[in-house]
C-alpha positions as CSV (number, residue, x, y, z in Angstrom):
1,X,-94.7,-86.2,-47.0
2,X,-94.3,-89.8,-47.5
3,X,-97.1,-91.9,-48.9
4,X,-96.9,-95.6,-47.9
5,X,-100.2,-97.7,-49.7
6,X,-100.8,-101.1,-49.5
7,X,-103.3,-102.8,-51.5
8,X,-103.9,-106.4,-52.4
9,X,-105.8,-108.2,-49.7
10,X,-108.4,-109.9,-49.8
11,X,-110.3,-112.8,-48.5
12,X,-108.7,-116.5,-49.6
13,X,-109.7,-119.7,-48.1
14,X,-106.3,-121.6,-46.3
15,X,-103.5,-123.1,-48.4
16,X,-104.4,-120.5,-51.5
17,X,-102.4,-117.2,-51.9
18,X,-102.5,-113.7,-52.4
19,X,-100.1,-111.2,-53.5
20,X,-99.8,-107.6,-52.0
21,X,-98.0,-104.3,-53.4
22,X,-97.2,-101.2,-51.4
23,X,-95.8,-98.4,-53.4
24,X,-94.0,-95.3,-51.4
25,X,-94.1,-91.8,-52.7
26,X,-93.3,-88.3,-51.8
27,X,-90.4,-86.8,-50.3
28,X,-88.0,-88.8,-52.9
29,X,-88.3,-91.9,-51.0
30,X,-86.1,-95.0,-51.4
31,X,-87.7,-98.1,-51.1
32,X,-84.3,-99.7,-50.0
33,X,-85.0,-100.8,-47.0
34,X,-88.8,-100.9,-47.2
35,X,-90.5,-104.4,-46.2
36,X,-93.8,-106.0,-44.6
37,X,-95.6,-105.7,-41.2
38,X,-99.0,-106.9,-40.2
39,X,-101.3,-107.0,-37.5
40,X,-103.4,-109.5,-36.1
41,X,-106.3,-108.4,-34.3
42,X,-105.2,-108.2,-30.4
43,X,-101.7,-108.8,-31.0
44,X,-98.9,-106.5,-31.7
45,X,-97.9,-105.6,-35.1
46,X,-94.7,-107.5,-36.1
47,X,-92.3,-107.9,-38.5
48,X,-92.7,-110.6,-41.6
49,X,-90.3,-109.8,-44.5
50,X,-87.5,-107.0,-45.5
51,X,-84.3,-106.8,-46.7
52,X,-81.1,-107.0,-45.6
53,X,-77.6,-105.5,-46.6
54,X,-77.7,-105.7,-50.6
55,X,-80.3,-107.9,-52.0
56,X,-80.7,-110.6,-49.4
57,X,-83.9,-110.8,-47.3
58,X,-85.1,-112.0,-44.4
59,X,-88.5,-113.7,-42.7
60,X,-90.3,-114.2,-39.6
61,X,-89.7,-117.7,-39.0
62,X,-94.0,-118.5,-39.5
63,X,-93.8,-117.2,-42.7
64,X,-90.5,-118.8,-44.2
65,X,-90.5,-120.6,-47.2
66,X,-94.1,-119.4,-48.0
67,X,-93.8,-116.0,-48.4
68,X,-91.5,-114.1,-50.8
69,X,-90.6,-110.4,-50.6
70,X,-89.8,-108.5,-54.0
71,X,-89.4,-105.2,-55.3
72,X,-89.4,-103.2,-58.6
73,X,-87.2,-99.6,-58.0
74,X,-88.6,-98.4,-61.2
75,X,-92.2,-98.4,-59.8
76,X,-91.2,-97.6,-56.0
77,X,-93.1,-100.6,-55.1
78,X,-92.1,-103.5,-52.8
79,X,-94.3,-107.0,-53.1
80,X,-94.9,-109.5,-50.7
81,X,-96.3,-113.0,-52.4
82,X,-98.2,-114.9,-49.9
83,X,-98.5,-118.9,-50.6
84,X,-99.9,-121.4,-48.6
85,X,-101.9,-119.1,-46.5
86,X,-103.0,-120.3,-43.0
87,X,-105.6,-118.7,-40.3
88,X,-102.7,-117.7,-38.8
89,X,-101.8,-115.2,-41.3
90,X,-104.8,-113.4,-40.8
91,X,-104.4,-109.7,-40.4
92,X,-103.8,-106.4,-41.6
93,X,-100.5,-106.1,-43.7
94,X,-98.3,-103.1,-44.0
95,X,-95.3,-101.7,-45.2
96,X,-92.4,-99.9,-43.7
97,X,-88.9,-99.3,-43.2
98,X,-87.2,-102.9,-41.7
99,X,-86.5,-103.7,-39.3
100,X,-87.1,-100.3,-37.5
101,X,-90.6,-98.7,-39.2
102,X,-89.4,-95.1,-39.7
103,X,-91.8,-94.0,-42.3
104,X,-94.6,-91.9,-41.1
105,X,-97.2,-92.1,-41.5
106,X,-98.3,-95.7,-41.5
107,X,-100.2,-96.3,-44.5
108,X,-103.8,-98.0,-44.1
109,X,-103.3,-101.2,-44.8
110,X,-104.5,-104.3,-46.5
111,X,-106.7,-106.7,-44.8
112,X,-105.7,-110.0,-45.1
113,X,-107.8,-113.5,-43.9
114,X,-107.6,-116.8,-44.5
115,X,-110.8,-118.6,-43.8
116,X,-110.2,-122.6,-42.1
């Protein structure tokens, strides 16, 4: 069985930044096509960063040019560096399969909020 786990977040006052990792394991997993989701409270969970055919990547449009997505094959884990945090980023953060989450299960997650 697959083992998403995020870890990472934290509490961080706006404009500061925080960087989470998610590593996947079990069931010889690739994290190929693995990227970021979160999940603001009320709001439907959405996409924020994965990658695209080869190396490129790709953003939500809120989080472009202050976010980066990175990954390191030999540890299975995928990062997402978070800069110039706003209240708006507030959430809880996950990782999955991009653009279509196919992993299950979800992994738990890693609070993120950025206090005004």
């Amino acid at each position: 069985q697959v083992q998403l786990v995020e870890s990472g977040g934290g509490l961080v006052q706006a404009g500061g930044s925080l960087s989470l990792a998610c590593v996947v394991s079990g069931s010889r997993t690739s994290i190929i096509a693995v990227g970021w989701y979160r999940q603001a409270p009320g709001k439907q969970r959405e996409l924020v960063a994965g990658y695209g055919k080869s190396t490129s990547t790709y953003y939500a449009d809120s989080v472009k040019g202050r976010f980066t997505i990175s990954r390191d094959h030999a540890e299975n884990t995928v990062y997402l560096r978070m800069s110039s945090l706003k209240p708006e980023d507030t959430a809880v953060y996950y990782c999955n399969t991009t653009p279509t989450p196919l992993l299950t299960p979800w992994g738990q997650g890693t609070q993120v909020t950025v206090s005004s």
